[in-house]
C-alpha positions as CSV (number, residue, x, y, z in Angstrom):
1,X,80.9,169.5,60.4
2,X,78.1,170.0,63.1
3,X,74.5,170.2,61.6
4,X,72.2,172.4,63.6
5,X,68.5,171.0,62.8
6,X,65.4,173.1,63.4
7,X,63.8,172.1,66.5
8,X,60.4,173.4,66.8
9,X,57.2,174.0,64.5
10,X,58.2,171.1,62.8
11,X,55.6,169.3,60.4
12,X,55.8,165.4,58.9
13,X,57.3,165.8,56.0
14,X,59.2,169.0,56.4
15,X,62.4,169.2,54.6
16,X,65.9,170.8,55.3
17,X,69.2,171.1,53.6
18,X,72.6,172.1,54.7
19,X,75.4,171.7,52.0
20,X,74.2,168.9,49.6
21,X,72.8,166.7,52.5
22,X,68.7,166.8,52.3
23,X,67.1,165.7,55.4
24,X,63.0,164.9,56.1
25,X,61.0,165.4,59.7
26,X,59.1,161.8,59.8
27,X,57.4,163.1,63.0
28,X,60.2,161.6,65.2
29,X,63.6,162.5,64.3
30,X,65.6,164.1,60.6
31,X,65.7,161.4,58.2
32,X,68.7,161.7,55.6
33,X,67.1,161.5,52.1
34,X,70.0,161.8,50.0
35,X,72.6,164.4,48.5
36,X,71.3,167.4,46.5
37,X,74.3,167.0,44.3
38,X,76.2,164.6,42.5
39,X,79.3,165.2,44.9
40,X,80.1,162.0,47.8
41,X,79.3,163.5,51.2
42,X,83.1,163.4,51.6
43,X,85.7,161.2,53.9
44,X,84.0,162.0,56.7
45,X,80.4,162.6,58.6
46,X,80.3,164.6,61.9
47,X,77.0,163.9,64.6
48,X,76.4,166.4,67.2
49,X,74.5,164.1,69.9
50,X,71.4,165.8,71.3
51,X,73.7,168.5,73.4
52,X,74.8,171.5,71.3
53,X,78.5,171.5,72.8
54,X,81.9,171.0,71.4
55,X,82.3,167.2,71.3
56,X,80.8,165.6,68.2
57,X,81.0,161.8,66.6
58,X,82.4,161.9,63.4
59,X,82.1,158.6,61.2
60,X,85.4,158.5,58.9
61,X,86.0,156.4,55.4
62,X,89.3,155.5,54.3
63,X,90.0,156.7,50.4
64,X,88.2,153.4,48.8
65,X,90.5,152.4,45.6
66,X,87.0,150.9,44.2
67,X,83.1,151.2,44.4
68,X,82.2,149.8,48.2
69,X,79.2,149.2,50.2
70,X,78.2,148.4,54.0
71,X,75.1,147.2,54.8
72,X,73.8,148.0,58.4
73,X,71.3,145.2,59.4
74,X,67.8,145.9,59.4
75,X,67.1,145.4,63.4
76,X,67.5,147.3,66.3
77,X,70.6,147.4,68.3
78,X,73.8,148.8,69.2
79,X,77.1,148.6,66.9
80,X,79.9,146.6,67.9
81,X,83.3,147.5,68.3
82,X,86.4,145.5,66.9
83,X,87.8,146.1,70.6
84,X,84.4,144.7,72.0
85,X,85.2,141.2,70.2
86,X,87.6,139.1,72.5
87,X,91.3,137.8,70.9
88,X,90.8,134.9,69.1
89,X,93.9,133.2,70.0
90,X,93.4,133.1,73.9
91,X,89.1,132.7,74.2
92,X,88.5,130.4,70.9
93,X,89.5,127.3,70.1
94,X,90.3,126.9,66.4
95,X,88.1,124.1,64.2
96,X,91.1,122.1,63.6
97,X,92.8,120.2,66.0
98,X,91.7,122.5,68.7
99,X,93.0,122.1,72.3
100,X,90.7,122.2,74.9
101,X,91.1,123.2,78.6
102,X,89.3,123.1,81.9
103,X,86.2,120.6,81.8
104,X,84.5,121.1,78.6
105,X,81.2,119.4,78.2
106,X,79.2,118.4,75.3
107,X,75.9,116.4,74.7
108,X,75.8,113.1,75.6
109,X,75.4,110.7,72.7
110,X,72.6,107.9,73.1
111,X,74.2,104.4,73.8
112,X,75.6,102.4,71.3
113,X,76.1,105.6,69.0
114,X,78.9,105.1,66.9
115,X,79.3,108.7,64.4
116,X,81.9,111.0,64.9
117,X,80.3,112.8,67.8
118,X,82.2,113.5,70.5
119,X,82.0,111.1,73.3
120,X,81.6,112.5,76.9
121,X,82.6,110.5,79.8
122,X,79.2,109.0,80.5
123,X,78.9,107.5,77.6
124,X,82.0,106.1,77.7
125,X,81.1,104.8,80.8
126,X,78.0,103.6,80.1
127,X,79.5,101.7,77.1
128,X,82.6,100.4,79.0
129,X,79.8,98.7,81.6
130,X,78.5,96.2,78.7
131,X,82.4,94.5,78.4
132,X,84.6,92.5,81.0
133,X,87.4,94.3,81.8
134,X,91.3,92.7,80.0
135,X,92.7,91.7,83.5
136,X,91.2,88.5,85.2
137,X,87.2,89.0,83.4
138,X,84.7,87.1,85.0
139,X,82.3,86.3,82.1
140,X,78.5,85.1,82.5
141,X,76.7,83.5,79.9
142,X,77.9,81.5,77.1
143,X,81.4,82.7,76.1
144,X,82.3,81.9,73.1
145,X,85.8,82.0,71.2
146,X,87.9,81.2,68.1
147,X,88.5,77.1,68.5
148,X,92.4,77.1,67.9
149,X,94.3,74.5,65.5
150,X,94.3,70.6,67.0
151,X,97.9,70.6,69.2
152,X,97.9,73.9,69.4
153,X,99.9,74.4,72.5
154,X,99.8,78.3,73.6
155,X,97.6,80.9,75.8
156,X,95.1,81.3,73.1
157,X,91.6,80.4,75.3
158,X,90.8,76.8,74.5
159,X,86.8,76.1,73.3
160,X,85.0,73.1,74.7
161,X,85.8,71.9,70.7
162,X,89.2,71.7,70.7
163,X,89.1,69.9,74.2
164,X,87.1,67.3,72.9
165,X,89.3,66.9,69.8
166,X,92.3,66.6,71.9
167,X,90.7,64.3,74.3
168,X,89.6,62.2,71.4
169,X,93.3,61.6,70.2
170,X,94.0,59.6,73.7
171,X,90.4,58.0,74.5
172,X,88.3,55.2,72.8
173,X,85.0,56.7,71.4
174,X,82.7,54.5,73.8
175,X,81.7,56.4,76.7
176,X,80.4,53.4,78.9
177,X,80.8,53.5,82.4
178,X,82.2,50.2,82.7
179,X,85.3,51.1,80.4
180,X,87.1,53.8,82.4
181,X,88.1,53.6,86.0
182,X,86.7,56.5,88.3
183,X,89.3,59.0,89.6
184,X,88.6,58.4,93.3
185,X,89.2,55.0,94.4
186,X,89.8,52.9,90.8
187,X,89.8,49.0,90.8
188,X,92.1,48.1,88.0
189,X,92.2,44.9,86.0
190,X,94.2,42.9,83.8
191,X,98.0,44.1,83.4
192,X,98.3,47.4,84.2
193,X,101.4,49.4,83.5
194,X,102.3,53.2,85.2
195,X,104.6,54.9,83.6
196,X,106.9,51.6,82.3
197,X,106.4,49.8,85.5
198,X,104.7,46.3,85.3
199,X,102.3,46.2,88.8
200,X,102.8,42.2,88.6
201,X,106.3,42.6,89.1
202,X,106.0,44.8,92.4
203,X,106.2,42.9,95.4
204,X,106.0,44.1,99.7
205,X,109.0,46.1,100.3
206,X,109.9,47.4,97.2
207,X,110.3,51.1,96.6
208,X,108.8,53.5,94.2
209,X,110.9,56.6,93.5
210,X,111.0,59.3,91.0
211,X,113.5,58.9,88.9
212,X,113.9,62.0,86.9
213,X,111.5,64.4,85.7
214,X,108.1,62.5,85.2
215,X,109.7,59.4,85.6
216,X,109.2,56.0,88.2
217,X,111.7,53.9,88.9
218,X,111.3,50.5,91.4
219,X,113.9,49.9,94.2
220,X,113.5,46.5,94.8
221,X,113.2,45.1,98.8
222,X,116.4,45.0,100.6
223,X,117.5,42.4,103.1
224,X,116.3,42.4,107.0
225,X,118.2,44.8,109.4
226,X,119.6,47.5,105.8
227,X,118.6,50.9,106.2
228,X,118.2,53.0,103.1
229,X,120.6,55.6,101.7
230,X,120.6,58.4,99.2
231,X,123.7,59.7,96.5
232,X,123.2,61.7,94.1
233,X,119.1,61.3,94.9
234,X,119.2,57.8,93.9
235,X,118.2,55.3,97.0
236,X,119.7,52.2,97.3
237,X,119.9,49.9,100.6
238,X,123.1,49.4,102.8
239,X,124.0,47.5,105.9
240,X,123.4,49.1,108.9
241,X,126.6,50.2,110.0
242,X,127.9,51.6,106.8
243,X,124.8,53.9,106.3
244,X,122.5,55.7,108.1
245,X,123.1,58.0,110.9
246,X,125.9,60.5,111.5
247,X,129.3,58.8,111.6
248,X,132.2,62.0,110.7
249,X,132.9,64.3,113.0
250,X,134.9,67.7,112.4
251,X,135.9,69.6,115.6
252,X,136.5,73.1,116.0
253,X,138.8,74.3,119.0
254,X,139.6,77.6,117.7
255,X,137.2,80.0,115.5
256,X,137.2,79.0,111.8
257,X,135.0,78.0,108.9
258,X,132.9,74.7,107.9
259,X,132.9,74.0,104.4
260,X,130.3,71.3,103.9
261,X,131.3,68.2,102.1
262,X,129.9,67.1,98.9
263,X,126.7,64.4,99.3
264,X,126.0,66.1,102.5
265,X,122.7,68.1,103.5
266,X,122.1,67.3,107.3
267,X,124.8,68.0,110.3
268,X,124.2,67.9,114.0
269,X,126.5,70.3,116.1
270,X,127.2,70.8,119.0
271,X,128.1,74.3,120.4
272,X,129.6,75.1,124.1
273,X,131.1,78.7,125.4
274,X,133.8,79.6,127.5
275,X,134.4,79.0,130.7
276,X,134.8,81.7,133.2
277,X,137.6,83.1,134.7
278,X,138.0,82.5,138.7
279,X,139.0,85.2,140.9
280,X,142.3,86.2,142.4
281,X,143.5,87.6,145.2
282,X,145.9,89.7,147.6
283,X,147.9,88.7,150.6
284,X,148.1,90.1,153.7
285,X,149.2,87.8,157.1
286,X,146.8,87.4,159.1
287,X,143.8,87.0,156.8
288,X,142.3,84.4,154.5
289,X,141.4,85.3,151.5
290,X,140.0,82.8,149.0
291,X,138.5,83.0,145.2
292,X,135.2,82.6,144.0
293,X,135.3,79.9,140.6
294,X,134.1,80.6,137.4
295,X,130.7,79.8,135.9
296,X,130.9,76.7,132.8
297,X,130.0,77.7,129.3
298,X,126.2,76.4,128.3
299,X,125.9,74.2,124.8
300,X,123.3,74.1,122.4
301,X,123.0,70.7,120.4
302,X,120.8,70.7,117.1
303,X,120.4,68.8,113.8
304,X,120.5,70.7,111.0
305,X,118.8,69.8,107.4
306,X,118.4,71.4,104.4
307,X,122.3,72.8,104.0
308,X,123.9,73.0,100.4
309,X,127.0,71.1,99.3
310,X,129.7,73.2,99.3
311,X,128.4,76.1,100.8
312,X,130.0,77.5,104.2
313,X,128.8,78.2,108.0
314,X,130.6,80.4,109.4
315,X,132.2,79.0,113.2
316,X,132.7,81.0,116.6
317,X,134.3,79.4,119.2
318,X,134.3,81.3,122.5
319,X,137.6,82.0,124.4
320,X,138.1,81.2,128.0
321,X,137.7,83.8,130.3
322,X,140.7,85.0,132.2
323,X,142.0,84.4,135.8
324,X,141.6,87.5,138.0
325,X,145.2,89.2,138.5
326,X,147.2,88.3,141.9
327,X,146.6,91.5,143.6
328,X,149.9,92.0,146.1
329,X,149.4,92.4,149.6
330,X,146.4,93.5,150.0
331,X,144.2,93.0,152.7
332,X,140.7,92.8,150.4
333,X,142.4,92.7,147.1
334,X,139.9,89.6,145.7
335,X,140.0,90.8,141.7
336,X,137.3,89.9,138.9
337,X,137.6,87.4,136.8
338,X,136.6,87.5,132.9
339,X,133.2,85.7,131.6
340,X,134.2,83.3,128.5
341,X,133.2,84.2,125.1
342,X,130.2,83.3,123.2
343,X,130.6,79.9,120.2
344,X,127.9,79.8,117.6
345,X,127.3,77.7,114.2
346,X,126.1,80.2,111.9
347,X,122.8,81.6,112.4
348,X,122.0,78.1,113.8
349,X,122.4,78.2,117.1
350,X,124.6,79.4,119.7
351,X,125.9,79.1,123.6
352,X,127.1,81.8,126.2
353,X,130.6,81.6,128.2
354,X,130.5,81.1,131.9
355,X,130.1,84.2,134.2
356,X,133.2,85.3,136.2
357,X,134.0,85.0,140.0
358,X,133.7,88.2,140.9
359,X,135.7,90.4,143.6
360,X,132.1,90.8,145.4
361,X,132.3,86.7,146.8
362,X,129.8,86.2,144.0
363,X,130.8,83.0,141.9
364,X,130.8,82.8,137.6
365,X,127.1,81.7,136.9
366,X,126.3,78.9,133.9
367,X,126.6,80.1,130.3
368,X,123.3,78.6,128.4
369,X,122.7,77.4,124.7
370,X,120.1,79.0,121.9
371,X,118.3,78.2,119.4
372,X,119.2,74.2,119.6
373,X,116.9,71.5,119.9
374,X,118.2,70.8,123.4
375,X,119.7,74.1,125.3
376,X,121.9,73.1,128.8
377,X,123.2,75.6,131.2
378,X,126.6,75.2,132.3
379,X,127.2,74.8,136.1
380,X,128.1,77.8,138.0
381,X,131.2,78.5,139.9
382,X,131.7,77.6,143.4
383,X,131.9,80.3,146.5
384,X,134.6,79.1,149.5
385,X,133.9,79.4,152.8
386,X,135.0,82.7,153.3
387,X,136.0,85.9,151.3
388,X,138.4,87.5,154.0
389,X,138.7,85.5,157.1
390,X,140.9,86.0,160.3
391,X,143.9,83.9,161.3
392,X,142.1,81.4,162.7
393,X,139.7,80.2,160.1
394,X,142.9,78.9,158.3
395,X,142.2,75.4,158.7
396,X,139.1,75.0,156.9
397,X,139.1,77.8,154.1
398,X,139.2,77.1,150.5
399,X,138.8,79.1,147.5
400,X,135.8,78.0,145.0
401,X,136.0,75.7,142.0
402,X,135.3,76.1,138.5
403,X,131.5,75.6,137.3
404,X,131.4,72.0,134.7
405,X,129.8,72.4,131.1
406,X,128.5,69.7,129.0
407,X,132.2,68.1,128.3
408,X,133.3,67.7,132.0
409,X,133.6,69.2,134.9
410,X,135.8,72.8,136.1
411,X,138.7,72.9,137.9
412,X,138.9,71.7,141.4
413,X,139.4,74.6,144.9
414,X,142.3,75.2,146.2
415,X,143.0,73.9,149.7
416,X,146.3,74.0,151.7
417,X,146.6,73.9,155.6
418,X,149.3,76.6,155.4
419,X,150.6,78.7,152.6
420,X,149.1,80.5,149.0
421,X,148.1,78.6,146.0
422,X,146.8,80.3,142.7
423,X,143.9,79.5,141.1
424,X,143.4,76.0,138.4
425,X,142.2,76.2,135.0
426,X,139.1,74.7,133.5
427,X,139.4,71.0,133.2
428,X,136.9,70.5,130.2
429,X,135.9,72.3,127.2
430,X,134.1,75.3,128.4
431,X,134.8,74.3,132.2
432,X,135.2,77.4,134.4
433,X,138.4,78.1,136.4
434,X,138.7,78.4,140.2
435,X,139.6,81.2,142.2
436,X,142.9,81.7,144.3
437,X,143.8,81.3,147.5
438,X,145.8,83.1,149.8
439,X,146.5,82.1,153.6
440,X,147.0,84.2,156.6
441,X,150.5,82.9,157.2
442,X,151.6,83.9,153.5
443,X,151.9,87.8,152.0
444,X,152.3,86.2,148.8
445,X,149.2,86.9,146.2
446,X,147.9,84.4,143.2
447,X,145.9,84.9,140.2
448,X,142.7,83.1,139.5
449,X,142.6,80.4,137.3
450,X,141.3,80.7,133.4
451,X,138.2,79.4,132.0
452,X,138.5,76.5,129.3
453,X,138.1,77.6,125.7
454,X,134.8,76.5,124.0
455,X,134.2,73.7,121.5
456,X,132.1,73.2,118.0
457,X,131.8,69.8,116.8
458,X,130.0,69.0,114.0
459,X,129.0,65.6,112.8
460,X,127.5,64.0,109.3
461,X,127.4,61.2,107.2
462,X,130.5,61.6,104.9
């Protein structure tokens, strides 16, 4: 229901009524002054605003089932709206065991505050800066600590009290100078035993050794020329030629595996390559044609400690190379040898095969050793006088011998005043083959000769 006011000539004081609303001009605006009737205004009351027009505010009451009052507050201001207040559930945190999110902050508590108010992180901070930290502290002062039972035998952090009471259980209570001997440099007197061992009975030459696990034991002096041994890490003295040194030998021709005997943790080896292959060649009368010889395998010697009983080495022993093929009449038919394989002893050490003679007149060069404590190059292959010669060079040619190793020598040139010879194999282990020969009066062709296989040996006291 729109209420239409009278709007000019107004006095203070001045009254109107419309229905059984009563209303009073206060010089400013219509004050309500209550009903004219005993009636309730009704479930609703209708504002015009200050424009005369068809939209109105209308304040509506639900039916009360009893007697119920608002009270507006008595200040300025605007009314809020339910819809104006944000949801609860997604802005506020609840009172009880709220979760927070983001960076909240809070009031720093003054140090050494210990109520239930909440700590920030400089606080905590500031707090945590007064204590040495769990892992490795370094504490200044006087730290002090529980003093643990006497014999206690743990972690727990011992207290200058419970050293002394342990310290007391194993020395005299005089402190004198003259009773204890100084750690550096002590002069003893009187009978002095270490560890069960009576000093008088010691004499020059005999041996202390540990016997077990905080425990001497005396070796007495041996005789003049015994050397000393060690079973089972016990030492004991033994004549010369029954100890000491390496004296068992286990060779390997062929790849394999060394198993190593009981009692036994120092070898020395000796490893050597394959000798290489000489060259062959064709035949054709009227021309020379003679072999180059292949290179010998190198060989690596070392002594090796620190091995396990009955653990295993694992053994390569390089194959000779082979003889370069007899190549049929054929006026420069010189073929390539093959270089000799590689030998090692384990990880240990190891030695190359000898280079081949090659169909180029070049001869086998020297295989070499690795990782030993002395490393020798085998000898390299010889060249002979001439790769393809006329008719009348017959007299001197020759084809070019095998290169030696550390074993021996290759094999020897061939040399004939007429005819064709093939090529010899390596003499030694790892020796190098020579090449073939083949004469201008011959059309017969001959294949080099082979490289030597090479060699492991391995020595050690058995």
């Amino acid at each position: 229901m729109a209420i239409n006011f009278p709007s000019s000539g107004l006095t203070v004081g001045q009254t109107f009524q419309q229905a059984d609303r009563a209303w009073e001009w206060d010089g400013e605006k219509w004050k309500a002054t209550g009903t004219t009737s005993t009636n309730a205004v009704g479930a609703s009351v209708t504002f015009e605003g200050a424009t005369d027009d068809a939209y109105e505010t209308t304040l509506t009451v639900i039916d009360p089932t009893a007697d119920r009052t608002i009270t507006l507050k008595n200040a300025s201001g605007t009314v809020a709206f339910t819809s104006d207040i944000p949801t609860v559930a997604g802005v506020y945190a609840p009172l009880a065991d709220p979760t927070l999110t983001g960076t909240p902050a809070a009031p720093t508590a003054a140090a050494n505050t210990s109520t239930t108010q909440v700590a920030t992180t400089a606080f905590v901070m500031t707090e945590v800066g007064d204590y040495a930290p769990l892992a490795s502290p370094t504490l200044t002062g006087t730290p002090a600590a529980p003093t643990a039972a006497a014999n206690t035998n743990t972690t727990q952090v011992a207290t200058t009290a419970f050293v002394m009471t342990e310290v007391g259980d194993y020395l005299p209570t005089a402190t004198a100078a003259s009773t204890y001997a100084p750690l550096a440099d002590p002069t003893f007197t009187g009978n002095v035993t270490v560890q069960s061992l009576d000093m008088d009975d010691i004499v020059a030459g005999d041996i202390i050794y540990g016997s077990g696990a905080d425990t001497l034991a005396r070796l007495a002096k041996g005789s003049d020329d015994e050397v000393l041994t060690l079973a089972s890490g016990i030492p004991s003295w033994a004549a010369a030629g029954g100890g000491g040194g390496l004296s068992t030998y286990q060779v390997f021709t062929s790849s394999g595996t060394f198993t190593i005997p009981a009692g036994v943790t120092e070898v020395r080896v000796w490893v050597t390559g394959g000798g290489g292959g000489g060259a062959g060649t064709g035949a054709s009368t009227g021309n020379t044609q003679d072999g180059p010889g292949g290179g010998g395998g190198g060989t690596a010697i070392e002594k090796i400690t620190g091995l396990t009983p009955a653990g295993t080495v694992a053994v390569t022993v390089g194959t000779g190379g082979a003889g370069g093929a007899a190549n049929g009449n054929n006026t420069a038919g010189i073929t390539n040898g093959s270089s000799g394989g590689t030998s090692s002893f384990g990880a240990y050490c190891s030695a190359t095969g000898g280079g081949y003679g090659g169909s180029s007149g070049n001869a086998g060069w020297g295989g070499i050793g690795s990782g030993g404590d002395l490393n020798i190059k085998g000898n390299g292959g010889g060249v002979g006088p001439c790769t393809v010669a006329s008719s009348s060079d017959q007299s001197n040619a020759m084809s070019g011998h095998g290169g030696g190793s550390y074993w021996g020598g290759g094999s020897y040139a061939s040399n004939l005043s007429s005819g064709s010879i093939w090529g010899f194999g390596g003499e030694a282990y790892g020796g190098g083959g020579s090449g073939a020969k083949s004469r201008a009066v011959s059309s017969t062709s001959f294949g080099g000769g082979a490289g030597h296989a090479g060699i492991v040996v391995v020595e050690y006291v058995a």
